[in-house]
N, C-alpha and C positions, 0 to 999 in steps of 0.2 A: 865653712859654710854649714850653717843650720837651720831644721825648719824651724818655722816660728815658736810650733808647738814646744818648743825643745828650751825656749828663753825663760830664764831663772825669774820670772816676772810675769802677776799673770793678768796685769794690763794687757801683755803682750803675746803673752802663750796663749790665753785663753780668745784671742782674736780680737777686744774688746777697741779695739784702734782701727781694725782690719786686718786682710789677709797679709803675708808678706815672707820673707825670711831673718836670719842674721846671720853676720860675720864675727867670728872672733880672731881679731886680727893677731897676727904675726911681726907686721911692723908694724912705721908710723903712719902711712901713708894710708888715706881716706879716699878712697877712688869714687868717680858716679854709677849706680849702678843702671845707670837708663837712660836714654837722651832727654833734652827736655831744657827748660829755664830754672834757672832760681827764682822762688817766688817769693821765699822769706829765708834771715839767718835769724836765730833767737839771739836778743840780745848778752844768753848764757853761753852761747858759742856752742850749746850741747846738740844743738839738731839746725837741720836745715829743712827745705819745702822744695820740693820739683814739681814743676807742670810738665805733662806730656806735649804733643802738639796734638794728641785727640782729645785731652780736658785730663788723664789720668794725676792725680796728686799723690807724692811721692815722698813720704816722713822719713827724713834719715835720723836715727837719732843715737847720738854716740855714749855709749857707756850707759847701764845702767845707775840711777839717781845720781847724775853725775850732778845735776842742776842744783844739787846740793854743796857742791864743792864751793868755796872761799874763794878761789881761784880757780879760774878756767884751765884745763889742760889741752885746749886744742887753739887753731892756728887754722882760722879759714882763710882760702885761698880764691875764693868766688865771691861775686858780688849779686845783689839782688839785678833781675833783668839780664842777667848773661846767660846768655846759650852754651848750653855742655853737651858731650859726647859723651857715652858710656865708656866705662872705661878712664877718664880726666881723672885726674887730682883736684878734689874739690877742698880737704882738709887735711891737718894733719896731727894727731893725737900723742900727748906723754902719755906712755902706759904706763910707765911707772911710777907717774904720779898719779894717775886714777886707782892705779894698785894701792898704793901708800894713802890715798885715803880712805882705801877701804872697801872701795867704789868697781864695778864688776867693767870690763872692755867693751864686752859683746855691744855690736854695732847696729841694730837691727834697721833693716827698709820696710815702712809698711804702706801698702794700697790704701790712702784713707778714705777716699771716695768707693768705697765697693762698688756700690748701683751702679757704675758705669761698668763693672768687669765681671763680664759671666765664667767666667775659670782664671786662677793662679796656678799653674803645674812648676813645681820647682822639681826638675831633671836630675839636680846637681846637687851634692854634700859633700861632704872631706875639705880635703886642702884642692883651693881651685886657683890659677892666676889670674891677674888681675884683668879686665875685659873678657873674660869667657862665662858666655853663653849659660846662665844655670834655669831657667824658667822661661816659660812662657806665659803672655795674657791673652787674655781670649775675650775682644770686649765687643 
């Protein structure tokens, strides 16, 4: 777990998307990091969309320039319109083929609607398991 600022990307670092964090994973498994629906999956498999149930929109989006890849290395596991729990298995990622193209892991979640959220506190960094608690929103 990383703060945003920390992402090798400065769409991302520099906040240009929103506030947010990222993961750089360890395995395969793509957890939610927030309850909410599926609003969208890109048809590149590289991100997905969460709605909150207060309006919050929620960019997962896996690997850097992965959407460059030939081939997809990920494997979602959710559909548009389904309800998730923090913490679910929404996807699941080859790293080793995002490696082997070249292509960076790190996972980031960004806030895209800012104007709805008066503070992101991210609590948490390091190695965290999967459903714990790293931030708070304050909307």
């Amino acid at each position: 777990m990383i703060a945003i600022d920390q992402v090798d990307d400065p769409v991302f670092s520099q906040k240009m998307m929103g506030d947010g964090f990222a993961v750089i994973p360890t395995d395969t498994t793509i957890y939610a990091p927030i309850d909410g629906t599926i609003t969208s999956i890109f048809p590149s498999k590289h991100a997905l969309g969460i709605t909150t149930t207060e309006g919050i929109e929620v960019l997962i989006h896996m690997g850097l320039d992965t959407i460059e890849m030939k081939e997809s290395a990920f494997t979602i596991h959710v559909v548009e319109g389904q309800k998730i729990t923090a913490g679910e298995t929404i996807a699941t990622a080859d790293l080793d083929k995002i490696k082997s193209a070249g292509k960076q892991t790190t996972m980031i979640v960004v806030f895209t609607n800012g104007e709805k959220i008066n503070v992101f506190h991210l609590n948490k960094t390091g190695k965290q398991d999967p459903g714990t608690a790293i931030g708070r929103l304050e909307i």
